[in-house]
N, C-alpha and C positions, 0 to 999 in steps of 0.2 A: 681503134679509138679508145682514148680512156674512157672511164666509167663517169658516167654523169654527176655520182657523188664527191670526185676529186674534190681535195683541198687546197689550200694554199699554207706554202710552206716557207716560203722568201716570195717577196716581192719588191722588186728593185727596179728602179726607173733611173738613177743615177743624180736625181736633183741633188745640186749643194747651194749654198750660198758662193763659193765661189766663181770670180769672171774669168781664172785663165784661162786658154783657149784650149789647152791640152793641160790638160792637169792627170800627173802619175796617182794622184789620191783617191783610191778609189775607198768605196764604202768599208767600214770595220767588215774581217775575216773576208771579203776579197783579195785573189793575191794574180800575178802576173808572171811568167816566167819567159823573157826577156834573150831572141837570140840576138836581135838588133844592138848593136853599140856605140852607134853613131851619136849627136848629141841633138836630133830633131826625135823632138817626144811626140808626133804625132807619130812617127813611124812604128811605134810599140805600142799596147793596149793602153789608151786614155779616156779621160773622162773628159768630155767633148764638150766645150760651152759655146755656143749662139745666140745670141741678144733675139732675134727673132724668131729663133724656135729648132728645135731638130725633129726627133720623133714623136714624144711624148713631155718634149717641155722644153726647157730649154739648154736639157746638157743630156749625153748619151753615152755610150762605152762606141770608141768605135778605135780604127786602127787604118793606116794607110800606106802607100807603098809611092814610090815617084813614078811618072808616067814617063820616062827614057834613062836609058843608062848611061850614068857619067850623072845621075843627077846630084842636088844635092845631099850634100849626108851622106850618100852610099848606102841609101836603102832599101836599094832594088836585093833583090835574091841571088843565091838561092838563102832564103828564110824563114823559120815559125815563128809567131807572135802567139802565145797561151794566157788567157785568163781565165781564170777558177772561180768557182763561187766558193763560198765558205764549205763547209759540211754537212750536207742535210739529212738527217733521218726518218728514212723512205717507211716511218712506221705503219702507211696507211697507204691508200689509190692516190696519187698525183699522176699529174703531166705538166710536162714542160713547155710552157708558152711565152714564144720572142718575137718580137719583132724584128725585122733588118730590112735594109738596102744595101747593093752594091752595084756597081759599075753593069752594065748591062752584057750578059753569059758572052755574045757578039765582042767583047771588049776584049773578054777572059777565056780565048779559043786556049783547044788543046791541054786543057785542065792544068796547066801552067800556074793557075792560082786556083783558090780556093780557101773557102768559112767550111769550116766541120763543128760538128755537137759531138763530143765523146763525153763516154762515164767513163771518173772514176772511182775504181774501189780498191779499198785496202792500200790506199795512199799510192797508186802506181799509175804515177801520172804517165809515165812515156808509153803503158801496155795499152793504156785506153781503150775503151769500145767506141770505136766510129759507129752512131746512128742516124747521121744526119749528113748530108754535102749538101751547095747548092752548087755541085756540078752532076748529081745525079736526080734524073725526072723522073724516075717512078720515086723516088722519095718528096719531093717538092709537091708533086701531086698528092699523093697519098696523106701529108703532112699537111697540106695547107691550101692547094688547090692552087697551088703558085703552078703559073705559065713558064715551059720552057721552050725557047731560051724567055728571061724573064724581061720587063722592061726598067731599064736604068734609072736608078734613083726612087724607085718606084718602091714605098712602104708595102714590105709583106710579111703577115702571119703568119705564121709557124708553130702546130702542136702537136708532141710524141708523147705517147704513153711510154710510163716510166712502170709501170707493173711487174717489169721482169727483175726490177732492182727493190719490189718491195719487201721489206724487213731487214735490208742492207743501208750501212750510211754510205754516202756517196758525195764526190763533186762530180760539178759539171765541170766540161774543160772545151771554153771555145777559141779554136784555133783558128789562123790564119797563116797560108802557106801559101810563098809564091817562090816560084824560080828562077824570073826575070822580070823586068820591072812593069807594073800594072795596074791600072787603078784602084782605086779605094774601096776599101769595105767595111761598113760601120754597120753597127749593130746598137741594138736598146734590149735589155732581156726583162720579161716580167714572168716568176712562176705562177702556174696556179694550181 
């Protein structure tokens, strides 16, 4: 566990004024890196609008996949969806605190898909440090007390000490990897 005095360094809930429903626009110094080509923007990191609410308001970062193959788009797998936070320097104790839901572990047999949390450092996005799945339960537990398998749709918290990267600048880089086609997984990220 971080240290009780952690600060906050970004905090981002993804509100805009805009109503599209997938909007590519995410906040200044957020960026995406894009294996999907198709022309449904939900299928690649977006900022997520709902008139009556997502996680934390009413628009989220989230990212989705079709539920059969041959669907539309052709956005089933195999695929990585990457979004970045801008660059943060870890000059002090943080930890990283997110929110997410997805598709319920029972949906996502055989690790076939998957949300990860990597660092990066020194700009090398593809070496990344994997410190987070939520296909692995001693990390869910230890992070967040999250139930495995979890239940679908189901808002949960998620916090890692980032201590091991203090005095380094860093992104985060959260991924989405499936390799046949699979339900959704949206995310809301807040630091603190």
């Amino acid at each position: 566990p971080a240290a009780a005095s952690a600060q906050t360094i970004l905090n981002e809930g993804f509100e805009t004024t805009s109503t599209d429903q997938y909007s590519p626009n995410f906040p200044d110094g957020w960026s995406t890196v894009d294996s999907y080509t198709g022309n449904n923007d939900r299928y690649r990191w977006n900022v997520y609008y709902y008139e009556k609410g997502t996680m934390t308001g009413t628009h989220c970062a989230s990212v989705d996949s079709p539920m059969f193959t041959g669907g539309e788009d052709g956005g089933e797998g195999p695929r990585e969806e990457i979004l970045l936070t801008p660059e943060l320097n870890l000059d002090n104790t943080y930890q990283l605190s997110f929110d997410w839901m997805a598709a319920s572990k029972a949906a996502i047999d055989e690790g076939k898909y998957d949300f990860q949390v990597r660092i990066v450092t020194d700009g090398n996005v593809e070496g990344a440090e994997t410190i987070w799945s939520f296909n692995n339960a001693t990390q869910l537990k230890e992070n967040g007390n999250v139930p495995y398998p979890w239940t679908a749709w189901t808002i949960y918290k998620t916090m890692i000490d980032l201590s091991k990267w203090q005095g380094k600048n860093i992104k985060v880089r959260l991924s989405t990897r499936c390799s046949r086609p699979l339900p959704t997984c949206s995310t809301s990220t807040t630091w603190w």
